[in-house]
N, C-alpha and C positions, 0 to 999 in steps of 0.2 A: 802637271795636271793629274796624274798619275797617283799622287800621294795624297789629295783629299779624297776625305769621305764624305759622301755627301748624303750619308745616312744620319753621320753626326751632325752634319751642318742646319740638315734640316730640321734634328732632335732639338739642336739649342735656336734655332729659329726660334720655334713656335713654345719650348721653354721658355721664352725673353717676352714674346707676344703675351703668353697666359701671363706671364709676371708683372708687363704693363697694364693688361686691361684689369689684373687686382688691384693698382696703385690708384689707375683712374678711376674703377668703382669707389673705393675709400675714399681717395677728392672729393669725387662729385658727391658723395653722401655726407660728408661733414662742410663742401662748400653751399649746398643748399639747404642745410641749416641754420648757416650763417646768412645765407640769403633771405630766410624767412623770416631772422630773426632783426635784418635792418629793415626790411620792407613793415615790420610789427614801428618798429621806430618811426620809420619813415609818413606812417599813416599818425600818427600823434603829432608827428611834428608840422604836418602838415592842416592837421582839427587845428593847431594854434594859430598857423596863420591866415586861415581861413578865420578863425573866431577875431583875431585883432585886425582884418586883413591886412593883413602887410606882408609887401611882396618879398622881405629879405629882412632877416633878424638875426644880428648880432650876438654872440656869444663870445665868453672867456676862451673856447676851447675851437670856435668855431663859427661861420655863419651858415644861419637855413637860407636858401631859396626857393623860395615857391615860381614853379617854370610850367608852361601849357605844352606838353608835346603833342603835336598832332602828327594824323597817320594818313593818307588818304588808300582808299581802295577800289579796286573798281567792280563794278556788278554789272557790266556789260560790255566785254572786251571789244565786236563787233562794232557798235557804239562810237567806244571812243576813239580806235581805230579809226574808224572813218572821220569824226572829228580831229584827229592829230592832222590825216592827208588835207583834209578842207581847209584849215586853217592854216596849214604847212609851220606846223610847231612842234617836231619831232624832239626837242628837248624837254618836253614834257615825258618821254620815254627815256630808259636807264641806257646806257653804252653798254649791250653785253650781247653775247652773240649766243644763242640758244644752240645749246652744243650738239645734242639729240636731233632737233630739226635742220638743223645745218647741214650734218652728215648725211643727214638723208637727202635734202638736198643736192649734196655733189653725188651721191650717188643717183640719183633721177638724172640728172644734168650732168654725167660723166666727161664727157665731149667737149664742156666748155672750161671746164677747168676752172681753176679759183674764182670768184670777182674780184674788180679791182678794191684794192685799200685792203685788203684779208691776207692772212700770211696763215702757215699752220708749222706748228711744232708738235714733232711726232720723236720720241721716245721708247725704247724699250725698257720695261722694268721687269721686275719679279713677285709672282705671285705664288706664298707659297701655303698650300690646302693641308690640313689635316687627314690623316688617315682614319678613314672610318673603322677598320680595327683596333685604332692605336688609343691609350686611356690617356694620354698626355693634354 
């Protein structure tokens, strides 16, 4: 243990980090180019099957489909909350455990320890900060 430095470790850390977050600014600026540039497509292709309506047309190269994505949202949590319990249709709600409120949770309810069907996986990592003297 003796023979790292962990002066250098750290230099070429955040060397590697700066190096990635340039690759991934360049991605994302030439992939949302290209993104603007098929969404330009996509709305043309879409005036045609709107104008012949037809839901799916054939091409040499390819076929278009014309598809309805719909989104729902909700504009009164308290609301539908109460309608999910009334009606007891909790699969209208996503499987996911609010990680923020949860913690806070066992920390209020120390004493009682997990609920059932909940497991936790806890991990140490590495987090490593820049030097606010450092120009790296």
């Amino acid at each position: 243990m003796s023979d790292i430095n962990l002066e250098e470790l750290v230099s070429a850390y955040i060397s590697l980090r700066n190096e990635r977050a340039s690759l991934k600014d360049e991605y994302e600026q030439k992939d949302n180019a290209l993104k603007t540039d098929m969404e330009k497509l996509e709305v043309v292709m879409l005036g045609v099957c709107n104008t012949v309506n037809a839901d799916s047309i054939k091409t040499t190269y390819g076929t278009v489909i014309r598809k309805l994505n719909e989104r729902f949202y909700c504009q009164d949590w308290d609301n539908f909350y109460k309608f999910v319990l009334e009606n007891e249709v909790p699969q209208l709600l996503e499987r996911r455990i609010a990680q923020g409120n949860f913690k806070q949770y066992l920390s209020d309810n120390e004493a009682d320890g997990l609920p059932p069907g909940v497991s936790v996986m806890r991990e140490y990592g590495v987090v490593v900060r820049k030097s606010s003297s450092s120009d790296q």
